[in-house]
Structure formats: C-alpha cells, structure tokens
N, C-alpha and C positions, 0 to 999 in steps of 0.2 A: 431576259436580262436580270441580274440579282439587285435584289433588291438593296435598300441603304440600311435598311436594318442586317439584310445578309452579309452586306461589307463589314458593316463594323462587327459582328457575331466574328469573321474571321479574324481582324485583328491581331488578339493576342496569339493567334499561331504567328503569323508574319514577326512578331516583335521577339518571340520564343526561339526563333530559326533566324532571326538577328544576334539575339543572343549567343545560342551557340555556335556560330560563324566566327563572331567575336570572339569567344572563350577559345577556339580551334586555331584562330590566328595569334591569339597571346602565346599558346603552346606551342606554334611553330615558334616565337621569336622566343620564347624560353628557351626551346632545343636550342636554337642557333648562338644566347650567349651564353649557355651548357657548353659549347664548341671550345671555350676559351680555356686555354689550359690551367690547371689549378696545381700549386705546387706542392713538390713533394713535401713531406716533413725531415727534420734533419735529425740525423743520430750524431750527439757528441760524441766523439773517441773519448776516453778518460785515461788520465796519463798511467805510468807504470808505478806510479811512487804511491804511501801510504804512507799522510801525513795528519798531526793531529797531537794534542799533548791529553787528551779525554778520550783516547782510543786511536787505533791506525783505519784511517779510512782514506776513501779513491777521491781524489779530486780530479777538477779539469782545468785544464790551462787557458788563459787569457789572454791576450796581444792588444797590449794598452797604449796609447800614447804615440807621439812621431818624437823620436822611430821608435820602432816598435820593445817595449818591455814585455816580460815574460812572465805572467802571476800566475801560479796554483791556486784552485778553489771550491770554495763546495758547494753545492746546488742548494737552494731554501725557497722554499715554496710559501715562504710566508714574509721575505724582504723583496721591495720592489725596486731597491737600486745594486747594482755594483760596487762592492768596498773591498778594498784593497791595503796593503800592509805599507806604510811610509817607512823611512829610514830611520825614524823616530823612535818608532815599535822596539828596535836592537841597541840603542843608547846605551842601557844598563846593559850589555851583554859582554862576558869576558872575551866570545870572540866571537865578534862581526857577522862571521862569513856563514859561523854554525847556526844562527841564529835567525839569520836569513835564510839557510835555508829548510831550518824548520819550520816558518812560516809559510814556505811555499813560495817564497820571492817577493824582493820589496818591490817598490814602484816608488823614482824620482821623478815629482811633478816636476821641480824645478828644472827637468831638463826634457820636461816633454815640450815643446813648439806647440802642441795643437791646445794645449790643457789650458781650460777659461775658468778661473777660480771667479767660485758663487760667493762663499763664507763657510764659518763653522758652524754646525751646527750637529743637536743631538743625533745619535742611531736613532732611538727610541726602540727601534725592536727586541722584541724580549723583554723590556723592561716588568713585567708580569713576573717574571723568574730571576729579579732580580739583576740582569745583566745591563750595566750604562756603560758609557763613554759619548764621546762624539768624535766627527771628521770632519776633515777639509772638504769640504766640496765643489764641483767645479766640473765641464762639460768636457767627454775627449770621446775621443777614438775608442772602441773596442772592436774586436776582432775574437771569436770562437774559433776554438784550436789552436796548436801548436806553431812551429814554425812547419811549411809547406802543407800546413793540411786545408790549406785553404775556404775555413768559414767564412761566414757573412761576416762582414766589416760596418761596422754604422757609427757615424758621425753626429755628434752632439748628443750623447748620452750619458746621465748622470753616472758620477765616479764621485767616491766617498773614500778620503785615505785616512787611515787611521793609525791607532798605535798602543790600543788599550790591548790588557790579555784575555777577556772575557771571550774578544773574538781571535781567537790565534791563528787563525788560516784566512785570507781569504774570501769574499762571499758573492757568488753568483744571485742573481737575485733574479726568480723566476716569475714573482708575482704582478700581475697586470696595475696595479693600481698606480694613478702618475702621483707627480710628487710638487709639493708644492712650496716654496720657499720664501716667497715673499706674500702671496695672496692668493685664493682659491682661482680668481679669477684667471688667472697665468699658469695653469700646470705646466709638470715638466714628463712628459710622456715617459713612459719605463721603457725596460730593454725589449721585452715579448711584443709590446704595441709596436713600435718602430718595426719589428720582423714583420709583422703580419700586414700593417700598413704597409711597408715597402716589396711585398710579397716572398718572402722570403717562407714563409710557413704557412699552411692553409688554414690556421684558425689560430685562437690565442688556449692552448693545451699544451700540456706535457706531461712525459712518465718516466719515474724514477724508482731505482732500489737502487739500495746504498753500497751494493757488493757485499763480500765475506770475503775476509781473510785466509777464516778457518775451512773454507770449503778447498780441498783436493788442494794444489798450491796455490789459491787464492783467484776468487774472481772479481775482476774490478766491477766498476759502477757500470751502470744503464742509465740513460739520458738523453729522449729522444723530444724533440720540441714539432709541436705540431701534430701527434700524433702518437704513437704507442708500438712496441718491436712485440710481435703475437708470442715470441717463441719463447719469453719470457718470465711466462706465469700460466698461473692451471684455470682457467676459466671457470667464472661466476657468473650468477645473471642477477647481483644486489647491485642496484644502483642509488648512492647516496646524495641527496640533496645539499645545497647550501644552507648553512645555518644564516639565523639573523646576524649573528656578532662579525662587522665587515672585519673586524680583527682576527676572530676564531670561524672562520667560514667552514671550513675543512674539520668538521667534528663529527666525531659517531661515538653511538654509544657501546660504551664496554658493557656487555650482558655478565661476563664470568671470565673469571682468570682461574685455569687448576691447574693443579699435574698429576701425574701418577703417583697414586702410593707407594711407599717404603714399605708398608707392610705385606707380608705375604697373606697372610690371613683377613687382610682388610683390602681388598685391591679397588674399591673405589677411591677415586679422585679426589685430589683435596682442593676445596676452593680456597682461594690465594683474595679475591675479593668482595669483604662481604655485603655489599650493593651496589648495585650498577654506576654506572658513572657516564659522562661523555667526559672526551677528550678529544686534544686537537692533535692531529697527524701532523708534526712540523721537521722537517730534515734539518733545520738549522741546529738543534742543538743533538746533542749523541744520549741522553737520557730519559729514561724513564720516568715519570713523574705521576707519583697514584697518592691516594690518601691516605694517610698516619696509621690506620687501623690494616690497610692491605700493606704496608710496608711493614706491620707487625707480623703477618703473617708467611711475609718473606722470610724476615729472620726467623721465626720457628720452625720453618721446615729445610731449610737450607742453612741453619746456623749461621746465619751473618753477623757481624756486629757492628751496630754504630759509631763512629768517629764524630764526637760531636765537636769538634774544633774545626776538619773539613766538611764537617758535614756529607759524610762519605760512608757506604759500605764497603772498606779495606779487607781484604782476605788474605788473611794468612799462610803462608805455605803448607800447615796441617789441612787445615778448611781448603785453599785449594785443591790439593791433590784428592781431597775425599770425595770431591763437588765433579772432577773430572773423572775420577772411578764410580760416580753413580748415573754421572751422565743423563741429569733428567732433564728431562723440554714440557714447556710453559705453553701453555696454548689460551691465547686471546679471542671471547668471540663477540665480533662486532656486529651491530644492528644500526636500526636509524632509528630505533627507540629504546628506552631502557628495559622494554620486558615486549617477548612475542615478535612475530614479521619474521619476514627472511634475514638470515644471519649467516656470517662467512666465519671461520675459522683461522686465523694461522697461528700455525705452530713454530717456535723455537725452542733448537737443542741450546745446553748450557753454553757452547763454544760460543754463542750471538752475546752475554752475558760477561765470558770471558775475559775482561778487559783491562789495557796495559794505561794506568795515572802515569803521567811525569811533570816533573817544576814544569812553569809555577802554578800546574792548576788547581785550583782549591786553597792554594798557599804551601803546597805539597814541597820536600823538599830532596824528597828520593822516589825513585821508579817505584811504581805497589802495583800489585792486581785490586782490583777493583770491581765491585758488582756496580752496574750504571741504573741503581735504582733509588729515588731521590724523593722526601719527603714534601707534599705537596701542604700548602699554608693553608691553601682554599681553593675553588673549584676551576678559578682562573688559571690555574697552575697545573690543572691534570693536561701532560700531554705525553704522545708517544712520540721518541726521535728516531733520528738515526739507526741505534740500537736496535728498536722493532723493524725499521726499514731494511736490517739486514734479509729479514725474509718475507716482507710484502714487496709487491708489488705495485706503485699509486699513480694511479690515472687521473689528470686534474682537466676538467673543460672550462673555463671560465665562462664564454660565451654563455654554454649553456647552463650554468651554477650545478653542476654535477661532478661527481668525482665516482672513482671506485678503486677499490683494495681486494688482493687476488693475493694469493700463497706464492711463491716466486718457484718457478721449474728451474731442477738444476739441471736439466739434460745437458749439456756440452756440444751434445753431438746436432743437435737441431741447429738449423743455419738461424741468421737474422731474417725477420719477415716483418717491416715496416710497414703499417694502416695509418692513411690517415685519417684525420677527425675534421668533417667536413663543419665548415663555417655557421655560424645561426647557433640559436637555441633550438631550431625545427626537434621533432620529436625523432626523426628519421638518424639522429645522431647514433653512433655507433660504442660503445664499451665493451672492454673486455670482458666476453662470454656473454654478453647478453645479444638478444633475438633480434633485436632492432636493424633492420636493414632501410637501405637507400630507395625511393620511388622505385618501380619501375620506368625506363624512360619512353615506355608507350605506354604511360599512364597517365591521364590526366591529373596535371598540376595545381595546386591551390587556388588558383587565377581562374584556370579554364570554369572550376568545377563552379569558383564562386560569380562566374558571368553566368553558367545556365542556373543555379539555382535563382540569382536574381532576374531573369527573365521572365523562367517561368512563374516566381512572386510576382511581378508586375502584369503578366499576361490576366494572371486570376484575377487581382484585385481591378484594372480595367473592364475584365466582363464581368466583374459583380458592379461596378459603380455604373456600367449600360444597363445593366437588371434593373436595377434601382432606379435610374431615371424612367425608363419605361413604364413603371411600374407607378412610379408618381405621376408623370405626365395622365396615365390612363384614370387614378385616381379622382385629379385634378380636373380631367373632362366629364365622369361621371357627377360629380359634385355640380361642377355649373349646369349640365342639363337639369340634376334633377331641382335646384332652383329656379330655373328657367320653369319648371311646372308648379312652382309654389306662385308665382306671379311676383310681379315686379315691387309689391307693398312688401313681399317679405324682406328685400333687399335692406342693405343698409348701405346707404348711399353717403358718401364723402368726398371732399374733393373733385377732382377733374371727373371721377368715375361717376359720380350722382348725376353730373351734367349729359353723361355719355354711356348710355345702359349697355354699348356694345363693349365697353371696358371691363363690365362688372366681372365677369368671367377670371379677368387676368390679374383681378385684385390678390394679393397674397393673404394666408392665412396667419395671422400675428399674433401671437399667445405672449403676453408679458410674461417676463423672469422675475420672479421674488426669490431672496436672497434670505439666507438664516440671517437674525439677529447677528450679530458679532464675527460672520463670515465675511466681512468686508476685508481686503490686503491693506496691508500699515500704507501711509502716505509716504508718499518720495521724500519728501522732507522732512521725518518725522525725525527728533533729534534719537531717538532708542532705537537702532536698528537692528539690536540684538535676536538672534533665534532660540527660542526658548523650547525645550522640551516637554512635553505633557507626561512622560511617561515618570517614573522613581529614579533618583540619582542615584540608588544604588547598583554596585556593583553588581554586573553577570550578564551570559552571555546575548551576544545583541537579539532582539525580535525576544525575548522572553517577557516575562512580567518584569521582573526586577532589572532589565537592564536600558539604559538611556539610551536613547533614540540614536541611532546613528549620521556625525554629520552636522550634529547639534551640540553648542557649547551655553552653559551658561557661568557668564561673565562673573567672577568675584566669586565663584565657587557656591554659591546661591541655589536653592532646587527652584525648578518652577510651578507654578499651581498648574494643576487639571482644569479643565473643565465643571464647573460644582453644580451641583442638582440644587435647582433654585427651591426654596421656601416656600408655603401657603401663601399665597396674594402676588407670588414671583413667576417670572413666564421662562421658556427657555432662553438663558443668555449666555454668555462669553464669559470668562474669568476677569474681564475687565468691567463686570458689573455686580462684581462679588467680593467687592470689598477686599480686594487683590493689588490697589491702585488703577491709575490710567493709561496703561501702559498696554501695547496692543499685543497678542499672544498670537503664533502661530504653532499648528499641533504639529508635531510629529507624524509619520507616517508608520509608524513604528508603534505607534501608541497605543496601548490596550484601554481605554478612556472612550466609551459610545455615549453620543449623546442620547440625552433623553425622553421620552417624547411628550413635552410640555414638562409636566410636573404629577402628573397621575391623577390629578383630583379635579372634576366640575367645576369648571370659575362660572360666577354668576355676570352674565352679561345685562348691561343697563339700555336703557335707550339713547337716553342723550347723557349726558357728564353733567352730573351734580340734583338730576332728578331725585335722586331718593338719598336723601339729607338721612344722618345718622338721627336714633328718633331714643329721645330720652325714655325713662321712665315712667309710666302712669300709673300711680296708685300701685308701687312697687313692683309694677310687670313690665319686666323688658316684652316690646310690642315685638312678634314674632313679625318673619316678612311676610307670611300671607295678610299680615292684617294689616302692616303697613301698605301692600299693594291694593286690598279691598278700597285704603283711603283713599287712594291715589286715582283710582278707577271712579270712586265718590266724586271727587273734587271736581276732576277734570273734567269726565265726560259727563256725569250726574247718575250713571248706574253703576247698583253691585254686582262684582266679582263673581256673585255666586247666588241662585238661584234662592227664593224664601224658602224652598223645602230643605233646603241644605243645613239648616239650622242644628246646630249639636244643641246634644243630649246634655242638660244644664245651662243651657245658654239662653237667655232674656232674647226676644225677637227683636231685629232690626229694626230700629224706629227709621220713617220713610226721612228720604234724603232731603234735607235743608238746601233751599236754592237760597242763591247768595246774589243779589245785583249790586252792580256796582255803584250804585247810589248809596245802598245803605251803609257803605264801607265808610265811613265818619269818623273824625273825633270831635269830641263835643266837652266843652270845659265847666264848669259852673264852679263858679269860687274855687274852692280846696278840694274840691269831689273832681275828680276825670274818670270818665267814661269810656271805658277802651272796649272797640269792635276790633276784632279779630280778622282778618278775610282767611280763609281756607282752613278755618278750626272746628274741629269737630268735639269740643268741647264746650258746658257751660264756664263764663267766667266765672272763674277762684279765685273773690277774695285776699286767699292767703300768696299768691303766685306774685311774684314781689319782679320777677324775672320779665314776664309779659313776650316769655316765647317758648316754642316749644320743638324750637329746632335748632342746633349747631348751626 
C-alpha cells in the first residue's frame, strides 16, 4: 500500500491531468461557439456619377429619412457622423435644381417623419485645415445603397445637415468614434458600431480607394466595410500602427517624395521633399498637403505657379499641355518612421494631379485646372487626400489600431474577392499581403494553452512547498533530539512548556525582526499622503539616472530629497532626519539612491549615558581618552588601566591611587576660609580654580 508521502509525491500529476482535461474541454466549447456563423463583410456599389467642385470623384448613395431621400457621398475615414446637404446649401443658387444636383442631392428633414432633431452644432472636422461651418443635427434612418440594392438599414443614427461650401458633397463617415452632444456620459454611437453591433459586418474595418477618372473610361471607387476586396491592390507585408493623436490616428511617415529626371544626362531622381515628415491618410478632403519648402520644390520642377488669393496651384493651358506631354509620376515612400524599417512605395502618374476647380471653390469664379497641392502652416496640416487615394489602396482596423496602404492593381480583368477581417486585436488578424494567418482549428487556443500552463505552474510550486515541509519537519526533529541529549538545564523553559518538558520539542523558533531606522510606512492618518520620489526630477528615460520614478508625483512641482549619508556622530537614518522636515519619505523603486552602511567611521560606544562627562583642559592639555579612561578605571574600581611597566618614555611614574571614603567627603567652614574636598579628583586643590569643578 503507498505510502502518504507517495500520495501526495503524485499529486501534482493528478492536478496537471485536471488541468489539461479542462483546457481540452474549454476548446471543444470554443470549437462549438466557432460554429456560429460570422458575417460577411459588405462591398458598397458606388454610384455612376462623378461629383465634386475640387476634382470629379465617385461617391455612394445614401437612403435617408421616412421615406426614403436620396444623398450622394463620399467616404472619410476621419468623420464619425453622416452629413448631408440641406435645402439651405442652394438658397443663393441661380438654379435650384443645378445646384442640387451638384451637390449630390439635398435632404428635407422637414419632411422626414422619422428625423429627431438634437441641435446645432459645429462639424469641427477638419478644422486644422481650416475648414468650419456647423449642422442640424438629429437621429434618422439611413440605409446603404441606392434604390433596390438593398443595404443595411439602421435606426437612430447621427445625421448632420448642413449647408456651408467647405463641404460640397455629402459625407459618409466611416470613423468608429461615438459622438457626444450633450455630455461624455451619453454617447451617441457612430454608423460602423451600430453595423457591427447589430451584426451586420465582422469587425469595425474598412477599405477604400478613391477610383480614377483618368484610368481606361474611368474606374469608380472601392468601398468595402468589414473587410477588404483582394483583387484590388499589389500586396505588402508593412503594417502600420496607430498613432497617439485620437484625431491623426491614421499617420505614416513620408520618407521621400521624387520623380524622374528631365534630364538626359542626369537621370537620377529629384527629391520633391527635403525631410521626412508624417502625415495623416484622410479621404475627406481631395489635397495634398506637404510643407512650404517641398511645395517649393514642386513648383521648380513642374512649373507651377501660386495663386495667392486662392491659395491655389492654377495651370495654365501652356503649363498644362507641357505637364501632359512630359507625363511624369511622383512616387511617395511611406514608413512608420521617418528614416529606415520596411517601406511601401506608390506611385502616381500626372493624370492623379490632373485636376478640374469650379465656383465656388476657393472663391473661384471660372472652371481652372488645378494641381491639388496645398501649402501646409504646420505639421498639423501635412495630409494625403483623396488625390493620393487615387492610387492607394487603405486598409483601416480599428479594433485592432492597425491600418495598411498598398499601390492599387488596375487589372480589370480580376473578379472581386471579398476577406474578411476577423474581430479582436488578436495578432491572428489578417492585412493585405501580409503572413498573418488564422489559428489552425486543431490548434490549441489561448484558453486550452493557458489552463495546461497554469497547472503545470501549480503542480510544481505544490511539490516544492511538500519538499519543504518535509525537509523542515526533519530539521525540526533533529534539533529536539539533539537537545534532548544536552539535558533538560539547557532548555529554556517558558510558559505552559516549562511546566511540560514533553512540549518543549513543539516550541517554535522565534527570531525578532528589527527594522531600519526610517523604514517604518507613513500612518493611515498621516495628513501628507504624498509619494515622493528619491530619484532626480529631471527629465529622461524611466529606470535611468536622471529620470523620476515611475508612478510617482511630486506635488507643487517640488523635487524630493534622497536619502543623505549622515555626518560624524549621525547613524544611518531617513531623509526625515536630515533636516529635510517631518514629513515621511517613501523611495522609489526605480531609485538609483543605496543606502549606506552606518556611516563608514568607528563610533565610540560608552557603557552607560553620561559616564564620560566631556573633560576640560589641564594645564593647557586636552586629556586624550586613554587617560580620561585610566581615571575612570582609578576612580571606580581603584586600579590602573595599564600595567607600571607601561610607563612612557618621559613620563613621571604613577603615583599609587588615592583611596577616597566616604567620610572624608566634608565640607568644612571656618569664618571667610571654606575648605573644599573634592570626591572623585585626582587633582590637588588650585587655589586659583574659582569654578570648583572639573566637569561639564
């Protein structure tokens, strides 16, 4: 029969083979809510029209309101509500009907039944670049696609109608963020949350390029939610992270902007920008937007010329046609840092650049060509629109704060091939061109893996803490036998156990804790409950010398003191006895700051407090402390220090020690004369000694 020690030895297998039983059973009930169907992602159709007064671009159509109205739009990856053009917008218009439908269609709230007006209030988007106004806003109906193409339809989503020119078409608003109107407390959930919450899309993702015109007779937009159409771009494997800026998420950095030489005899490339930049990828506006010094260099090699009233590169019909007979393309390369890492390329021909102004943009007042390249104030302002979007490709995951940009394949011939982008930030997520695939599904899943790892941690750490008792226990009986052979006087008896020698065995070993000086935790009650740093308030990065503790503030902008290396006559203490105030310090763990140990120097220990009185001068000799301890040793016990042979070299011999009784300790008066006896003086009386002591 095994033994109790053999049972428990097995244990941690039993607990290990529990574990993985567990893990095994979490991945069948994973497989089986794996079973549930996950939906597809959805490709917008985009209409047939090509609208816009800052270029002709592809929009998609909207189904707003009971019953249903009809808006044109454009995709922006950077608005999170739906806005739409009021009737308002066409006021000033000579005619109505033209007007409307340059904007892609109005939208009468007053005669939707479902529409719940909020208030007015600002766009704010864009406003970095300039671009205000504000809109009605108010909860309705929208519906994706045309008439019969039958989108998702969803109920109580923000609708913003407007009427300023900044925005002349329309705005889909693809971005996840809700919206908030009266207080943070209350959001109003965006268009993409409501999809995906009410299942309509398998994740909150989408991918867009803006179409060409200029390509073959013109190909419209790509617009798929949820997911990404394969057949649509050349595969990379750069995947770009989310920036900090929840405004500018979607930024990479511009490593190099060039093109080809004009010259024959020079056929390197001319850089276009001369230091990197980031910039934010935004489809809402159709411009280019680079810095002062790289828009100089646009005009030099292309001949542009500024319009400082529109604030515009206008091209003239010479400068065109010369621009279209050189036909040069601009190649952008983006990173996720300004220098080095993996970088993607894409290129545009002039045709992406090509572009048609009309009233009122800009203040414009006749149709121009136009280069859409836009001088940026500051760094807030570098972005890439539409225009680039002609021939990227942009893959955005919110879930997972990841995005990716790909060169746009114009094959024709390739069918559509819909992926979609599975839910989570898991790593398992999928982008165009890159390696990342889906588990295998006879693979153990996150769960399984993290129940046998924690078993087998538990199985160990149980049979080390059986080792360990065993190993005490054995200790613990060696120690009482061999006390048991010292006899029972070695004991130290206390308590019930003194009374009961068979106890003595079971008494525990009790070693007190002494605690540092100044190591005590502040009191609960203590009114400073401030954390103070030990380390330098200066700045730099954490865990270094110079940088503050992580975690740790100090109050009113204040540094706090170290720990200080006590003084001659000072023992090791806390900064709260250094003349620091009273105020309790705790250190940092971060803190390059070691305590010290004592103070480096011999302290002279005494017997008892106040035995060796500080000892004046004699006959202009401060009395060293041997000789102050010779007297002491005199006094008290009645022998010397040190042996008669010990006598140095110039030194008069010891005269033998004066016994002192206590009787003869007197004072004694006689008229004007006092007679003063000493006790413990090893001096004759002086006369001159006016003091009649010879000790502080």
């Amino acid at each position: 029969m095994p033994s109790l020690l053999d049972r428990m030895l097995l244990l941690p297998s039993a607990i290990l083979a529990l574990s993985a039983s567990h893990a095994l059973a979490s991945l069948l009930e994973a497989r089986a809510s794996n079973s549930t169907t996950v939906p597809a992602p959805i490709s917008i159709a985009p209409d047939e029209n090509w609208d816009g007064i800052d270029g002709q671009w592809s929009t998609f159509t909207l189904r707003v309101g009971t019953p249903q109205q009809f808006v044109r739009t454009l995709a922006s990856f950077t608005s999170y509500q739906t806005w739409v053009v009021l009737p308002q917008g066409c006021l000033s218009a000579a005619d109505l009907s033209s007007c409307a439908d340059s904007r892609g269609g109005l939208f009468n709230q007053s005669a939707s039944s479902s529409f719940d007006e909020i208030g007015i209030y600002d766009l704010y988007t864009e406003q970095n670049l300039g671009y205000n106004g504000n809109a009605e806003y108010g909860y309705e109906i929208v519906g994706l696609g045309g008439n019969g193409e039958n989108g998702p339809t969803l109920n109580h989503t923000v609708v913003g109608g407007m009427a300023v020119v900044d925005f002349y078409v329309g705005i889909l608003g693809l971005n996840p963020k809700p919206t908030n109107f009266t207080s943070f407390n209350e959001p109003s959930s965006s268009y993409m949350t409501l999809l995906k919450e009410q299942q309509y899309i398998p994740s909150i993702s989408a991918a867009y390029t803006a179409g060409a015109q200029y390509q073959s007779t013109g190909v419209l937009a790509s617009l798929t939610l949820g997911g990404y159409d394969e057949s649509k771009f050349i595969a990379n494997d750069i995947e770009f992270t989310f920036a900090e800026d929840n405004g500018r998420d979607t930024l990479v950095a511009i490593q190099s902007i060039r093109t080809p030489s004009q010259i024959v005899s020079s056929p390197t490339a001319v850089e276009l920008l001369p230091s990197p930049v980031y910039a934010l990828i935004d489809s809402t506006v159709s411009e280019i937007w680079l810095p002062r010094n790289s828009c100089l260099a646009f005009e030099y090699v292309f001949g542009l010329v500024y319009d400082n009233v529109t604030e515009l590169y206008l091209v003239n019909d010479t400068t065109h046609q010369d621009l279209q007979s050189r036909n040069p393309n601009v190649t952008f390369t983006l990173g996720q840092g300004l220098a080095g890492g993996s970088t993607v390329d894409i290129t545009l021909p002039y045709a992406a650049f090509d572009l048609t102004a009309m009233s009122p943009y800009q203040g414009l007042s006749n149709t121009t060509n136009y280069f859409p390249l836009r001088r940026a104030a500051n760094d807030t302002q570098y972005t890439l629109g539409r225009t680039f979007l002609q021939e990227a490709y942009f893959v955005v995951n919110w879930e997972a704060s990841r995005f990716n940009v790909s060169q746009v394949q114009w094959d024709q011939s390739l069918q559509q091939h819909l992926v979609a982008i599975p839910p989570g930030a898991a790593s398992s997520l999928t982008y165009p061109g890159t390696t990342a695939t889906k588990p295998s599904s006879s693979a153990l899943g996150g769960g399984a893996i993290a129940g046998i790892v924690i078993g087998a941690v538990a199985g160990v750490a149980l049979l080390a803490g059986l080792l360990f008792w065993l190993l005490r226990r054995r200790r613990r009986a060696a120690k009482a036998a061999e006390q048991d052979k010292l006899g029972e006087d070695d004991a130290v008896p206390h308590g019930e156990a003194a009374a009961r020698p068979e106890m003595r065995e079971q008494l525990p070993t009790v070693f007190p804790k002494f605690e540092l000086e100044g190591s005590s935790p502040m009191p609960r009650d203590s009114e400073d409950k401030r954390l103070l740093s030990a380390g330098s308030t200066a700045s730099g990065t954490p865990g270094t010398l110079n940088a503050p503790s992580l975690g740790y503030f100090i109050p009113g902008g204040g540094s706090a003191h170290s720990p200080t290396t006590p003084t001659t006559g000072e023992g090791t203490h806390s900064s709260t006895q250094s003349g620091h105030g009273t105020q309790s310090s705790i250190f940092s763990p971060l803190s390059t700051s070691t305590a010290s140990e004592a103070d480096s120097r011999e302290r002279h220990v005494y017997e008892m407090p106040g035995d060796m009185p500080t000892i004046k001068e004699k006959d202009g000799k401060l009395l060293s402390e041997k000789e102050a301890m010779a007297h002491r040793e005199m006094v008290y016990n009645g022998v010397e220090s040190a042996p008669p042979s010990a006598t140095a070299v110039n030194e008069s011999p010891r005269q033998p020690p004066r016994r002192v009784n206590p009787e003869d300790v007197v004072q004694a008066e006689t008229g004007d004369h006092r007679d003063v006896h000493r006790a413990f003086s090893f001096e004759q009386t002086r006369k001159d000694d006016s003091s009649g002591e010879l000790y502080e």
